[in-house]
C-alpha positions in Angstrom: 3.0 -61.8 -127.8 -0.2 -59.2 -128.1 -0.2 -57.5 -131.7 0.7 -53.7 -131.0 -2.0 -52.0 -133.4 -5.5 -53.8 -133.9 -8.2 -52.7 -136.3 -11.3 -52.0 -134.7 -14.6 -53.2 -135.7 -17.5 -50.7 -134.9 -17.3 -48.6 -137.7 -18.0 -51.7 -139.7 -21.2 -52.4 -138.2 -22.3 -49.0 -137.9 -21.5 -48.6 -134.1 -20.7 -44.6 -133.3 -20.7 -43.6 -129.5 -21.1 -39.9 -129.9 -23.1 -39.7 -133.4 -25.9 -41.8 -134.6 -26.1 -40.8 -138.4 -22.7 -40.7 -138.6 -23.3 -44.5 -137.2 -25.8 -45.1 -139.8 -23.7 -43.7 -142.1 -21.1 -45.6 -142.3 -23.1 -48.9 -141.7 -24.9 -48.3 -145.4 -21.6 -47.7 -146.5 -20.0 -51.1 -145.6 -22.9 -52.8 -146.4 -21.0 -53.9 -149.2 -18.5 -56.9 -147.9 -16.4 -56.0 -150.6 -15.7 -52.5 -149.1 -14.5 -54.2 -145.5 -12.1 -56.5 -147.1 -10.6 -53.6 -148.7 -9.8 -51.7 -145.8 -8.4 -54.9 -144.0 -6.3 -55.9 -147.0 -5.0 -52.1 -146.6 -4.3 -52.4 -143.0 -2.7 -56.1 -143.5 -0.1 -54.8 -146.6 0.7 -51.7 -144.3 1.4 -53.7 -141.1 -1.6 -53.9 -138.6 -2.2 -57.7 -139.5 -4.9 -58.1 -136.1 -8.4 -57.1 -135.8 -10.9 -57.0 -132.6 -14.0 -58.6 -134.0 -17.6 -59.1 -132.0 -20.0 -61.4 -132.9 -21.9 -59.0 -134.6 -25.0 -60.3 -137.0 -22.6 -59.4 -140.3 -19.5 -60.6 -138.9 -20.0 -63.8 -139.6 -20.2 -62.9 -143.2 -16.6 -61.2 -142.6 -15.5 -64.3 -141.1 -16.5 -66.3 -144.4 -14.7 -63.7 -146.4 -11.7 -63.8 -144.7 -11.6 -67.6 -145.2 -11.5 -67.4 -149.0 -8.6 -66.2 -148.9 -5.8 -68.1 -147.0 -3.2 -65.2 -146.2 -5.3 -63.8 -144.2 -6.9 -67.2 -142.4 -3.2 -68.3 -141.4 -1.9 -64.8 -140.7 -5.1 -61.8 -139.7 -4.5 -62.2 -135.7 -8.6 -62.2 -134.7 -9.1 -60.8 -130.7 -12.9 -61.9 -130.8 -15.4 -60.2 -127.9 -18.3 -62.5 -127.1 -21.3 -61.9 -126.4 -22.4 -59.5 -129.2 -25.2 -58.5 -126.0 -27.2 -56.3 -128.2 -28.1 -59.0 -130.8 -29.4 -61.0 -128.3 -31.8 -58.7 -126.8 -33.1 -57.5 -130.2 -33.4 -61.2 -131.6 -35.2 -62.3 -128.4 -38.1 -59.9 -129.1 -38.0 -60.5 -132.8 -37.9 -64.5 -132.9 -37.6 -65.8 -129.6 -35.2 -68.2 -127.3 -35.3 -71.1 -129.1 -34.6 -69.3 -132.8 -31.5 -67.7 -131.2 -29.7 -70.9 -130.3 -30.9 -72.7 -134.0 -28.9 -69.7 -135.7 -26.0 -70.1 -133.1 -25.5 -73.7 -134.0 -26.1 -73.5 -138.0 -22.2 -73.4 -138.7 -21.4 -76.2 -136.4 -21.1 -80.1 -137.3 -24.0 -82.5 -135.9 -21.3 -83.9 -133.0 -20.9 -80.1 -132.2 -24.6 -79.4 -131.7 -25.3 -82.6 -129.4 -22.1 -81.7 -127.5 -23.0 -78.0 -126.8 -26.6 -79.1 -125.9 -26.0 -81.5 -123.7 -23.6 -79.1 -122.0 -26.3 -76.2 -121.5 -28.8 -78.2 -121.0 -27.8 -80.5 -118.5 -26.1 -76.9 -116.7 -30.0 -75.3 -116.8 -31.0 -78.9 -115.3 -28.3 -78.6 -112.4 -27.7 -75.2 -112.2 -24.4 -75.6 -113.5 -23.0 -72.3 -114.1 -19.9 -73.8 -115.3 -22.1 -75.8 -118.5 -24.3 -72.8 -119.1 -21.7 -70.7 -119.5 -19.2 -72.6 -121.3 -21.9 -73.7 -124.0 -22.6 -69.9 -124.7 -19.2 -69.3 -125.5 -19.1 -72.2 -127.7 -22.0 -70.5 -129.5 -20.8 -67.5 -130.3 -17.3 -68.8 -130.9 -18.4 -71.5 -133.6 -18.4 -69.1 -136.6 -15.0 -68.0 -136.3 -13.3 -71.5 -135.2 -11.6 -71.6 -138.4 -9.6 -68.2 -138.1 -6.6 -67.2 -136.4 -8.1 -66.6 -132.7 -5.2 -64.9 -130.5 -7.6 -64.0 -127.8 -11.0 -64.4 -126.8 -12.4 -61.4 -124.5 -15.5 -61.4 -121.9 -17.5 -58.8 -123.3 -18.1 -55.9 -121.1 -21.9 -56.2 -120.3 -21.4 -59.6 -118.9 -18.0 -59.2 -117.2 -19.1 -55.8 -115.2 -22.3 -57.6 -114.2 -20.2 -60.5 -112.6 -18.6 -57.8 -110.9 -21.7 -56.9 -109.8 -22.4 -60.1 -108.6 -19.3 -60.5 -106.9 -18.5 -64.0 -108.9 -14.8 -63.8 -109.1 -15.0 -68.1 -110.3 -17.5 -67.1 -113.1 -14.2 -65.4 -114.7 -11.8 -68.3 -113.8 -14.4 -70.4 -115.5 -14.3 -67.8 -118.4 -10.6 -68.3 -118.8 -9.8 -71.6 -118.2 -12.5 -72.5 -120.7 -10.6 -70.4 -123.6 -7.2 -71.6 -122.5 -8.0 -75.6 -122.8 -10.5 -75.7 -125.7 -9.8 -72.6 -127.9 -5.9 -72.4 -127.1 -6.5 -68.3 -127.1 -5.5 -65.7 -124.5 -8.6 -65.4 -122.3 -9.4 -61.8 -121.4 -12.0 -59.3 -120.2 -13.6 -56.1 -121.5 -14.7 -53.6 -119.0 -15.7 -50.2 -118.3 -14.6 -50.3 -114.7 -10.5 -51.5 -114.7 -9.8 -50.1 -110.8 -12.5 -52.4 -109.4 -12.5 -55.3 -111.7 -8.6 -55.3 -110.9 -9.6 -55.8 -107.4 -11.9 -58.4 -107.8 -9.0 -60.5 -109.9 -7.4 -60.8 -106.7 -9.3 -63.5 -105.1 -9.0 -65.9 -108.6 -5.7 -67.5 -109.9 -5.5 -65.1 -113.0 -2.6 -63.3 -113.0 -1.2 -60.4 -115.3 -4.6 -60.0 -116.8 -5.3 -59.4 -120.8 -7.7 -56.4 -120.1 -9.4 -54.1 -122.7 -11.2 -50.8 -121.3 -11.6 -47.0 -122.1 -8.6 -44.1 -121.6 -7.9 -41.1 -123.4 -6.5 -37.8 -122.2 -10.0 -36.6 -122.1 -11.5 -38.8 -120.0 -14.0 -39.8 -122.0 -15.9 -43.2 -121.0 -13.2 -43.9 -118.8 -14.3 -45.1 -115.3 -14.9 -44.2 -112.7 -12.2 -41.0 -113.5 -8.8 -40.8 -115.5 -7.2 -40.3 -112.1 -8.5 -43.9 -111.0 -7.9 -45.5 -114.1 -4.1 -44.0 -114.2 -3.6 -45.2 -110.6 -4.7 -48.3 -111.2 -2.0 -48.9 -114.6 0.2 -47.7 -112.0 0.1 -50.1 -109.1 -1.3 -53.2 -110.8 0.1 -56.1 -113.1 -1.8 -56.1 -116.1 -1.7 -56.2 -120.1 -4.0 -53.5 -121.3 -5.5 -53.3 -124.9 -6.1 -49.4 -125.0 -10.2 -48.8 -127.0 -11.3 -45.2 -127.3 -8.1 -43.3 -127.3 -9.2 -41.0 -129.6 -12.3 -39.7 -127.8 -14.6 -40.6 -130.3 -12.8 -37.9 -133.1 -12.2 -35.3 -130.3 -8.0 -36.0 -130.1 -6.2 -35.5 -133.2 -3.6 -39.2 -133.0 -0.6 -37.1 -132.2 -1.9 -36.1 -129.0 -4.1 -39.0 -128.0 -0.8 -41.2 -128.3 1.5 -38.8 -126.8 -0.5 -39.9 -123.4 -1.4 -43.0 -123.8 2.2 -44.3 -124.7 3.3 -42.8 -121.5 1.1 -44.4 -119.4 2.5 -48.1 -117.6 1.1 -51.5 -119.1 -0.1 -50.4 -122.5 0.8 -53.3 -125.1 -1.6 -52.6 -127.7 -4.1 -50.1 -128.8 -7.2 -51.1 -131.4 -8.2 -47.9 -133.7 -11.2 -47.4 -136.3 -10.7 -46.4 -139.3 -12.7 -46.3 -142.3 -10.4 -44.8 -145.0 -6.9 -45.8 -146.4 -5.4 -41.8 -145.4 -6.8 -42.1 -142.1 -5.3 -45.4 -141.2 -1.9 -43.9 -142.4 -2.1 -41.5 -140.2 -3.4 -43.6 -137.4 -0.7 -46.3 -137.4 2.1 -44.0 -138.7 1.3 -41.4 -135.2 1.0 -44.6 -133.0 4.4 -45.9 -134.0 6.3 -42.1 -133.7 4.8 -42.0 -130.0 5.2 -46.3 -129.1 9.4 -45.3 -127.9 7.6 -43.7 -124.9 6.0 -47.1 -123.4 8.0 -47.3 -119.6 9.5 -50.4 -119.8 6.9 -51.3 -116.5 
């Protein structure tokens, strides 16, 4: 069973879609550990006991914090979104290829490193898409192996570029790979639902876990609200609603108003950075969750 309300992670890490200082902002600000934990102990004690964490340079420093203490190890619900893309584009201009992988492994045992090795690189030998990918995900999941993983999603840049590609198997690979070894829910982040939706069709996944963009607004939802809408509408899915508050433009009451009467919403993940906002947040999500169609 999906948690209902998930904590969000970008205002953590300083990620802001529609202001960069406020971005920076409030990246200085939880530069301090100390002042993430808070706000998760906060959310925890007042009922939203699930976060959606990337692998993010510093979140591996929140993963090592939330393992001090065991309440939350046993019981914080952890929807983890690998790759973190961005890292790996800045890091293979700063230190190369080969530095990359050496951090990836540092938190693993010796077996662990000659097993993911010899998995990527006999895949780059053969061409095995199946190894290669497989012993990224390992990669980027080894940090976090010690909490409470519920689900495991494809993050967005790689999933909408094997739709691209027209690789339905590269997402069978995907799930089957966090079913067996991780014993999460395997699921996909995208920023096109309709057509990814369509491509599902020719693999064996069924009643997808899916995590995209819709708010009344319309903002980064694609390709329109009307698509998106139609596409809750006629297809079985599970859908982890992201942006629902436009980025600050919907006051809560509103933006849940909508989204709770939309088909196939089961949870919703929300940012918040202060103890009165998160109130508010969870206490407008769970006045509006009665309107949910039971299909």
């Amino acid at each position: 069973m999906l948690d209902k309300i998930l904590l969000g992670h970008n205002q953590f890490f300083g990620v802001n879609h529609l202001e960069a200082q406020t971005g920076n902002q409030k990246e200085a600000y939880f530069s301090d550990i100390s002042r993430i934990m808070d706000i998760i102990n906060f959310c925890f004690e007042n009922g939203v006991q699930a976060m959606m964490m990337s692998t993010h340079e510093r979140a591996r420093l929140l993963s090592e914090e939330i393992q001090r203490d065991p309440k939350l190890t046993k019981n914080l619900g952890i929807y983890l979104l690998v790759p973190y893309a961005a890292k790996y584009i800045r890091q293979a201009n700063e230190k190369g290829l080969v530095n990359i992988v050496r951090d990836s492994l540092s938190a693993t045992t010796f077996q662990e490193k000659l097993g993911m090795f010899w998995r990527g690189g006999v895949g780059l030998l053969t061409k095995d898409a199946k190894k290669i990918l497989t012993a990224m995900i390992d990669f980027e999941v080894a940090p976090f192996i010690n909490l409470n993983l519920r689900a495991i999603f494809l993050h967005d840049v790689l999933t909408d570029l094997v739709l691209g590609w027209n690789m339905p198997n590269v997402l069978e690979l995907f799930a089957a790979h966090v079913q067996e070894k991780y014993r999460a829910i395997p699921a996909f982040c995208t920023k096109n639902l309709p057509k990814l939706m369509n491509l599902l069709e020719y693999t064996a996944i069924k009643n997808p876990l899916m995590m995209a963009s819709i708010n009344k607004l319309g903002f980064q939802v694609n390709p329109s609200r009307e698509a998106f809408e139609e596409c809750l509408h006629t297809n079985q899915l599970r859908l982890l609603a992201m942006s629902t508050l436009a980025s600050g433009y919907l006051k809560p009451g509103e933006a849940y108003e909508y989204l709770f009467s939309l088909p196939h919403v089961e949870s919703v993940v929300v940012g918040v950075s202060r103890k009165d906002h998160a109130l508010e947040t969870f206490q407008e999500i769970r006045q509006n969750w009665y309107v949910i169609p039971s299909s």
